[in-house]
N, C-alpha and C positions, 0 to 999 in steps of 0.2 A: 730499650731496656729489656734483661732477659727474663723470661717467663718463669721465676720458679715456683716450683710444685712439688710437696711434702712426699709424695708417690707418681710414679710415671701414671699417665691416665688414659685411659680407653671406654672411653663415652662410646655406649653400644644404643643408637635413638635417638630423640628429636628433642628438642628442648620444650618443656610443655609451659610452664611457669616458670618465674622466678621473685623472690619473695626477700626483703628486708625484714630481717625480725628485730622487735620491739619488746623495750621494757615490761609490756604487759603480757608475753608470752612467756616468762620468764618463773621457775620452778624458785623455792628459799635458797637455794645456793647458788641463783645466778646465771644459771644455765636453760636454754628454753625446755621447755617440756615437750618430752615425749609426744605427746598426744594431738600438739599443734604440727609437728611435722606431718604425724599420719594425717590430719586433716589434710594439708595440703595436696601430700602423697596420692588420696583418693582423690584428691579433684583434680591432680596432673592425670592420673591413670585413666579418672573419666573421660577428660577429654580426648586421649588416645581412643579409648573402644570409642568412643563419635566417629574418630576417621573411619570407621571401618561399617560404619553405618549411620544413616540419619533415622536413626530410632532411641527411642528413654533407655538408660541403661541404671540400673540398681548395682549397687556393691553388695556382692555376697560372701567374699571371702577376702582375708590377706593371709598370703604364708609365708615363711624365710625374712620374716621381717628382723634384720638385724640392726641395732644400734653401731655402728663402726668408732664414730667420734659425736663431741660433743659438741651444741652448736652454741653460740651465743650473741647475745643481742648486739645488733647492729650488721651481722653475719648477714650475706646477700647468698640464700639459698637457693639452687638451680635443683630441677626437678628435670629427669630425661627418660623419656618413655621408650617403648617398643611393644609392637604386636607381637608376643610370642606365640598363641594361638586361637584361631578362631574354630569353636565350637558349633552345634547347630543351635542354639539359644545363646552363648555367652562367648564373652571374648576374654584373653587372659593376657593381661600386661605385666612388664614388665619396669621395674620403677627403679632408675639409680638418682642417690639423692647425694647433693655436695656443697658444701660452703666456703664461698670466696670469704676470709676472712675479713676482719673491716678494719682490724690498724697493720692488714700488710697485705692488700689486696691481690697481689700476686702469689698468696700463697691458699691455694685450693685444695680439700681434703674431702674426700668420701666419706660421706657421714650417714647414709643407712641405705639398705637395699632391699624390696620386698617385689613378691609379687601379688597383683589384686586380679578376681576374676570379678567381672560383669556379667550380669545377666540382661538382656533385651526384653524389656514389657508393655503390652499395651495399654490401654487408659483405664483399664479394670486390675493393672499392677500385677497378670498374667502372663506368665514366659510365651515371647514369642519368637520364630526364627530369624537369626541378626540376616541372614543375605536372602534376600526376595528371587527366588528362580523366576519369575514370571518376564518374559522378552522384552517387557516395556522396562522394565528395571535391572539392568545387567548388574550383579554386584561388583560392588568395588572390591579392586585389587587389596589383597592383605598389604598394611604398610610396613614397609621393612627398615 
């Protein structure tokens, strides 16, 4: 069967989550809310800045957060990340968000895009440096 898709797609990243949405995420008109994507959004993004080190990471920012389309319950939303930069305390991802529809699963749309920075803290919730210079700990490669 052939793959159709509302727009040609180019998934720039790794797949971090992917999420069924539910009648309880669901705004008066039916549609889910806003604010359950960003949840998810920040928890694909977190998990991205983890690749790139085994330290806490706190969300401090989102920017360019665009709504594209809208999602709706029973929508199986794919969350896909990328390192766009690592800082010396914070890491900056990059978040594309899309929902394989659910009564026509071949048909997949781009539904928001943002970016989150992270910042790396220690157990006093103090900015610390994400990559450890020190020889016994080589940093990890940025992931591409």
């Amino acid at each position: 069967m052939k793959n159709i898709r509302e727009e040609p797609r180019q998934i720039v990243g790794d797949l971090a989550i992917r999420v069924s949405m539910l009648p309880r995420d669901t705004n008066p008109v039916g549609t889910i809310f806003g604010g359950v994507i960003l949840s998810h959004l920040d928890l694909a993004g977190a998990i991205e800045a983890r690749k790139n080190a085994d330290k806490i990471f706190v969300t401090v920012s989102m920017t360019g957060v665009e709504f594209i389309s809208p999602v709706f319950v029973g929508d199986v939303v794919s969350f896909y990340t990328r390192t766009i930069r690592i800082g010396r305390t914070s890491v900056t991802v990059g978040v594309i968000v899309e929902a394989e529809r659910y009564h026509d699963a071949r048909k997949v749309v781009r539904v928001m895009e943002a970016e989150a920075v992270y910042v790396a803290v220690n157990q006093n919730r103090q900015p610390i440096p994400v990559l450890d210079d020190h020889p016994a700990h080589p940093p990890k490669p940025p992931h591409s």
